[in-house]
One Martini backbone bead per residue (centre of mass of N, CA, C, O) as a GRO file, in nm:
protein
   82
    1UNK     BB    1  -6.896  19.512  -6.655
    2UNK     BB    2  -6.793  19.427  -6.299
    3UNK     BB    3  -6.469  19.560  -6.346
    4UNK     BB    4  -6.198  19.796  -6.327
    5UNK     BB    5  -5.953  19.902  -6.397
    6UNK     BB    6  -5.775  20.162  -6.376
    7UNK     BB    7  -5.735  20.249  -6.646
    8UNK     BB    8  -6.037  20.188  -6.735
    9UNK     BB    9  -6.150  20.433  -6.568
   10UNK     BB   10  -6.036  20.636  -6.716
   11UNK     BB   11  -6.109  20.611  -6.971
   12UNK     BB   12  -6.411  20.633  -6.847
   13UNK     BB   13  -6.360  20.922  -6.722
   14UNK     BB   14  -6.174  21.089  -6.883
   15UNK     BB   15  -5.864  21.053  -6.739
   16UNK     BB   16  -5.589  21.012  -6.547
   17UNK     BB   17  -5.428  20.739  -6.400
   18UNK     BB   18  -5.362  20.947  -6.175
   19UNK     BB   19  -5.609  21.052  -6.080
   20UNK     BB   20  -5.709  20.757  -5.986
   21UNK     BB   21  -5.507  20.685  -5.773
   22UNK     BB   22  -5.538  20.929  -5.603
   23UNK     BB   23  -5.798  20.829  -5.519
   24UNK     BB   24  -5.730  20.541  -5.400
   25UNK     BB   25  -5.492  20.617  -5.209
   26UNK     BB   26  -5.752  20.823  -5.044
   27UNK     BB   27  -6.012  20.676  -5.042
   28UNK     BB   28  -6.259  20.739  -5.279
   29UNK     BB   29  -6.160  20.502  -5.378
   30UNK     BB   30  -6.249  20.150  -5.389
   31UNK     BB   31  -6.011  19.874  -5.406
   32UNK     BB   32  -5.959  19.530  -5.552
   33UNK     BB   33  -5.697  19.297  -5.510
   34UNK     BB   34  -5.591  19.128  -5.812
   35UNK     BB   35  -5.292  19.016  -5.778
   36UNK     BB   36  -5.167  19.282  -5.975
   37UNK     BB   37  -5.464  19.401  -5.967
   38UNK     BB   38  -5.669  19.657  -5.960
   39UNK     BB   39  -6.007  19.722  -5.885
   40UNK     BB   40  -6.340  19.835  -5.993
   41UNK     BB   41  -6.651  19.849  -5.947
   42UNK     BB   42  -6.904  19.936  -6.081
   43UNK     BB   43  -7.065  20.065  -5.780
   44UNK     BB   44  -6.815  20.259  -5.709
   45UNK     BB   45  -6.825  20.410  -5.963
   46UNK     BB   46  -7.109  20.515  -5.906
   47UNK     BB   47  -7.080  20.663  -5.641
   48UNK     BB   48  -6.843  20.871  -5.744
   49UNK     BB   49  -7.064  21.004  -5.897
   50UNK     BB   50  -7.299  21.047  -5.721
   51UNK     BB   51  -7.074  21.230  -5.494
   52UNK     BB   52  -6.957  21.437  -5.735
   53UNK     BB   53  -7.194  21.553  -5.869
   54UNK     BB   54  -7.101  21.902  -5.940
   55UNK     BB   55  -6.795  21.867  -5.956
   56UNK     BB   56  -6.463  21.915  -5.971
   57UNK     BB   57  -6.203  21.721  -6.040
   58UNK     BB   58  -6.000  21.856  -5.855
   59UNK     BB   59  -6.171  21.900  -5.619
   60UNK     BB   60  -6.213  21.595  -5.561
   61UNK     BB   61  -5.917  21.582  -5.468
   62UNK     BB   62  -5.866  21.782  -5.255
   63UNK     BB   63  -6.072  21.662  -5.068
   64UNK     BB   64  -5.950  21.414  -5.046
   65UNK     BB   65  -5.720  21.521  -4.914
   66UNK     BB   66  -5.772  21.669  -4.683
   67UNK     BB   67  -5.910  21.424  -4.530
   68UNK     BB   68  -5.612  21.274  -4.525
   69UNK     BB   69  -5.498  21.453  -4.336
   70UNK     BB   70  -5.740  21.476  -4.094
   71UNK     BB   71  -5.668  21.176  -4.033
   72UNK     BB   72  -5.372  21.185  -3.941
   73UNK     BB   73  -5.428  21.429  -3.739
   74UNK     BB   74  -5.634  21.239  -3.567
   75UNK     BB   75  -5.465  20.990  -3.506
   76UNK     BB   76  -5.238  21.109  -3.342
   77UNK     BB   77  -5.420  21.240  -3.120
   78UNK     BB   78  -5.499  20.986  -3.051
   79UNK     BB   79  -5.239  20.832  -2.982
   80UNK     BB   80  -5.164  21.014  -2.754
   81UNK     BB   81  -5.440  20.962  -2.569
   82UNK     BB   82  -5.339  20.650  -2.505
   0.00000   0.00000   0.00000
């Protein structure tokens, strides 16, 4: 399989739907839109896991909030000063 929709990832992932969602939204996993479905190459998800490897799937949530927060924030800031 060279893709995964998000349901079919989580269940590769063993997690659920909305965690992969939230990776998803969060910019921490790349998707791309076909039709009606978001997929994800085989790749990406190769990535987001050496990338994980040896940290607990909670926090690898927390840290992608976390980076999209500060990047709002640095967003702002860009803006104000342009």
């Amino acid at each position: 399989m060279l893709v995964y929709t998000l349901p079919e990832l989580a269940a590769e992932f063993k997690t659920s739907k909305d965690n992969i969602y939230a990776l998803v939204n969060l910019g921490a996993i790349q998707s791309i839109q076909f039709s009606t479905n978001k997929v994800v190459s085989i790749y990406e998800a190769e990535r987001f896991l050496r990338e994980s490897a040896g940290k607990q799937f909670d926090q690898v949530i927390k840290e992608a909030k976390k980076r999209k927060n500060l990047e709002k924030i640095s967003n702002v800031f860009n803006f104000k000063e342009a």
